[in-house]
C-alpha positions, 0 to 999 in steps of 0.5 A: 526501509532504512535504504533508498536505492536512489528512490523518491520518497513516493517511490518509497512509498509505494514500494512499502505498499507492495512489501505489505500488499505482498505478504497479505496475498501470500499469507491469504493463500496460505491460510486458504488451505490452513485456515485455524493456523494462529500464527499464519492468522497473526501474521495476515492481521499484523503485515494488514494493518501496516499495509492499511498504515502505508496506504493511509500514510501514502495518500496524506503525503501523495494523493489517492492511490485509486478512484475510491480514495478520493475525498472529492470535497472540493474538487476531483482530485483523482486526476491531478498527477502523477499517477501512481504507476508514472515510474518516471513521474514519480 
């Protein structure tokens, strides 16, 4: 994402996480119906990969996304803020 619109790098963030999320969910309903589709399969596997890659990268830069992310080693994490969905935090 080369342009930032005027957003913070989290929002940055987490918008390359929905981009990703996205094509997962729309080549999932595809492949619902074609479900030999190589290039479909290529597509789902490729655009999971970089989702997982933009999560991961996301909670070493921001913290956990959702409660199973957390590390809880040392202490809850989970609660220190800004959520996620705080547009006006983030």
């Amino acid at each position: 994402m080369a342009e930032n619109n005027g957003m913070t790098h989290r929002q940055q963030m987490l918008r390359k996480i929905q981009m990703e999320d996205f094509a997962c969910f729309e080549a999932a309903l595809y492949l619902d119906t074609h479900k030999t589709a190589p290039d479909a399969l290529e597509y789902y596997r490729k655009h999971a990969k970089l989702a997982k890659e933009a999560r991961e990268a996301y909670i070493a830069h921001h913290g956990p996304l959702n409660i199973s992310d957390s590390k809880a080693e040392s202490s809850w994490e989970w609660t220190d803020g800004p959520w996620p969905w705080e547009y006006s935090a983030n």
